[in-house]
C-alpha positions, 0 to 999 in steps of 0.5 A: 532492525528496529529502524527498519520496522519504523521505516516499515510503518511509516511508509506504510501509513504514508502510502495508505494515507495517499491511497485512501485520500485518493479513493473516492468515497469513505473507508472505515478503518483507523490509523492501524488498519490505514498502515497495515493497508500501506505495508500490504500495498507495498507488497503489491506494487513491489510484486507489480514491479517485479513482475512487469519490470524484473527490477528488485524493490528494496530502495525507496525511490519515487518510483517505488511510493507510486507502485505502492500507492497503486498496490495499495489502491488495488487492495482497497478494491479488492476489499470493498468488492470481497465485502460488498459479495457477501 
């Protein structure tokens, strides 16, 4: 159990990491808020995933690290639309 929350957030901060160094422009957030970015990010492109190809995304491959630095892009998007709207 443990090791799978460990697993959880360092992937997440790998994947947010990828994700904001490859969005152009600065984000404001510290490496709390850059894991959680990961972790959700995960969860998008698994549902991308899952919806496009009907594979399950409980193996990390490499497949997988890109669907989530895209789910992870997509969230930052979103995000920066939602509070430039407001």
């Amino acid at each position: 159990m443990l090791m799978n929350v460990l697993s959880w957030l360092v992937f997440g901060l790998v994947v947010g990491s990828i994700a904001r160094f490859l969005i152009p422009g600065r984000q404001n957030m510290g490496w709390f808020l850059t894991t959680v970015l990961g972790i959700v990010g995960s969860m998008v492109g698994g549902a991308i995933s899952w919806f496009l190809f009907g594979q399950r995304g409980d193996q990390i491959n490499p497949a997988g690290l890109i669907m989530s630095t895209i789910g992870a892009i997509l969230v930052v998007v979103i995000a920066r639309r939602l509070s430039v709207a407001k």
